[in-house]
C-alpha positions in Angstrom: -76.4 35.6 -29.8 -75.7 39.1 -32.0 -73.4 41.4 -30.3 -71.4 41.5 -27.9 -70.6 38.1 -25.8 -71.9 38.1 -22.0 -68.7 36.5 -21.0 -66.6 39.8 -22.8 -68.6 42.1 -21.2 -67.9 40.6 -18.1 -64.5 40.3 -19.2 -64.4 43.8 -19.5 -65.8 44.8 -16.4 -63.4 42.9 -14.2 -60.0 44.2 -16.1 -61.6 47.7 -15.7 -62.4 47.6 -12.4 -59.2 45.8 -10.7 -57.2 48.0 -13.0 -58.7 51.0 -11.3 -58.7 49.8 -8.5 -55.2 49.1 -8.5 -54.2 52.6 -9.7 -56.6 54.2 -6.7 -54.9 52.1 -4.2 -51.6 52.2 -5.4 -51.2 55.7 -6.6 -54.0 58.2 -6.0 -54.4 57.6 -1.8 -51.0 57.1 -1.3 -49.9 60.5 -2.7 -52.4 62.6 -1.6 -53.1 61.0 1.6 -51.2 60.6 5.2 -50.9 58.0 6.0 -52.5 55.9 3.9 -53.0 51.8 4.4 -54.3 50.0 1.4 -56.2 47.8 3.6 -59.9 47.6 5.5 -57.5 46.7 9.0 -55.3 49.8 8.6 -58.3 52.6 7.2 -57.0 56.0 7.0 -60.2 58.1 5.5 -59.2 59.9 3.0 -61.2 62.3 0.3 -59.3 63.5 -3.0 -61.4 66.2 -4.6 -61.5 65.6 -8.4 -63.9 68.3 -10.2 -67.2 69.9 -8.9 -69.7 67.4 -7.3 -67.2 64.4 -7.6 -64.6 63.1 -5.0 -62.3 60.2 -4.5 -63.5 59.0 -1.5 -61.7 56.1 0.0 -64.3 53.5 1.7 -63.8 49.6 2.7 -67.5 48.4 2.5 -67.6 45.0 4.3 -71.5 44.1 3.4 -72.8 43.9 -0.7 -74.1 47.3 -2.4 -74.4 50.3 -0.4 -73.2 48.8 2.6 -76.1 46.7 3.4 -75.6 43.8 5.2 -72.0 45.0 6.7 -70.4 42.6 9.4 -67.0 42.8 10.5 -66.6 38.9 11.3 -65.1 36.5 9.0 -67.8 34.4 8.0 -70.2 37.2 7.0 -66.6 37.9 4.4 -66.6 34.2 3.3 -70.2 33.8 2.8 -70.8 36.7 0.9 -67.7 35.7 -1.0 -69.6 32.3 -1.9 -72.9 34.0 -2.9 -71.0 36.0 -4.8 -69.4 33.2 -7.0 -72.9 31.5 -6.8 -74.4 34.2 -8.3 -71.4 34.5 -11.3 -71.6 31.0 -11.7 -75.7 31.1 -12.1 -75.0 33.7 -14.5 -72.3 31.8 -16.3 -74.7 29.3 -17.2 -77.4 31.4 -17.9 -75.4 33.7 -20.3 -74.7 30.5 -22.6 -78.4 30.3 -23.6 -78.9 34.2 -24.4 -80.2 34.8 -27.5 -81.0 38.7 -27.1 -78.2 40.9 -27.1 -79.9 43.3 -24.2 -79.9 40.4 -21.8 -76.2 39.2 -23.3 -74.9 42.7 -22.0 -76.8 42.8 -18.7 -75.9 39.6 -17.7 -72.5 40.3 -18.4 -72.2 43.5 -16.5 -73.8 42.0 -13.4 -71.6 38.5 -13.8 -68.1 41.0 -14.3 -69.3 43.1 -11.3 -70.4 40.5 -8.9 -66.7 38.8 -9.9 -65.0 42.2 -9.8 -66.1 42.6 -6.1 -65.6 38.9 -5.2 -61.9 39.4 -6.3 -61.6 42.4 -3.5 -63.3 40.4 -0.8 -61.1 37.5 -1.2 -57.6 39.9 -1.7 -58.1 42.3 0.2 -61.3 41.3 2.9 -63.2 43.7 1.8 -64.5 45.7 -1.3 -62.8 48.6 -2.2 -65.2 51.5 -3.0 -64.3 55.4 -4.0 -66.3 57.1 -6.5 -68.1 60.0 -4.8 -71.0 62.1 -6.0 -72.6 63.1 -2.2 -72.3 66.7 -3.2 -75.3 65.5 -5.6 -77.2 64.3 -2.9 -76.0 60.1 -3.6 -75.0 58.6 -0.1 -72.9 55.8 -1.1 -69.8 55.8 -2.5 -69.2 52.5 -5.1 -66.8 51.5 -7.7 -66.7 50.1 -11.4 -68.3 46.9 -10.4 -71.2 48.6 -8.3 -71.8 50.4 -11.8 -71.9 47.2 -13.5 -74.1 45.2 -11.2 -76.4 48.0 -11.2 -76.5 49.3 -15.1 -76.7 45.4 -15.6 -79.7 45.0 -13.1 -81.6 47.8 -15.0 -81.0 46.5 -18.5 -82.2 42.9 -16.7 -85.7 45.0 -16.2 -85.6 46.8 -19.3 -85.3 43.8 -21.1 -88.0 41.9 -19.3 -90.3 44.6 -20.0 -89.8 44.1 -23.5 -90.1 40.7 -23.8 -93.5 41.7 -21.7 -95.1 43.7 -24.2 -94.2 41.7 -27.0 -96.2 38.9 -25.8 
């Protein structure tokens, strides 16, 4: 494959988004909100206004994207913990036979997201989400591995259209 490595990428992704993550939890909330718990069990909510239409809004999602298929009971954790891997692992496998760097970097977006968002679930028992554009007129609040899975699900499409039309 030319350019960048799927498995970097998702390389990448993870560092970026635990690393945020861990400065968010650990320094932003803390100091500018009271009290704050760095856990799902404990949730304080807490919005940090950053610069016009964007906040820091602290939110423990419990379901996948956008909160869909939220359940407070262990299992529904667990088992979206093991799709989650499945899913990495799938993409793993797939990203070894990539021979076109568009699907190299989608695949490794979505694979360092998915894994990004696994590591929450199984740490902390939920996904910790926090970037905030409502005032645009976005519901959800999501964090570096939302962005990945999604930017990587688009260059997935883009890159299937393209292999559409040159057929």
């Amino acid at each position: 494959m030319q350019g960048p490595n799927a498995f970097t990428i998702a390389l990448a992704v993870i560092v970026a988004d635990q690393l945020i993550k861990f400065w968010i939890l650990g320094s932003v909330f803390p100091s500018a909100c009271e009290p704050f718990h760095p856990s799902p069990e404990l949730y304080t909510p807490c919005t940090v206004p950053v610069f016009g239409p964007f906040n820091l809004s602290m939110v423990w999602n419990q379901g996948v994207s956008f909160g869909l298929f939220r359940g407070e009971a262990e299992w529904v954790r667990w088992a979206l913990s093991a799709f989650s891997l499945a899913v990495a692992i799938a993409l793993g496998f797939w990203a070894r036979r990539v021979e076109r760097p568009l699907l190299g970097i989608a695949i490794g977006l979505v694979m360092g997201g998915a894994i990004g968002n696994l590591i929450d679930r199984v740490r902390l028992g939920a996904v910790a989400d926090f970037l905030d554009f409502q005032d645009l007129w976005f519901p959800w609040v999501f964090n570096v591995a939302d962005s990945g899975i999604t930017i990587g699900v688009v260059l997935l499409l883009i890159d299937s259209v393209r292999q559409d039309q040159k057929r």
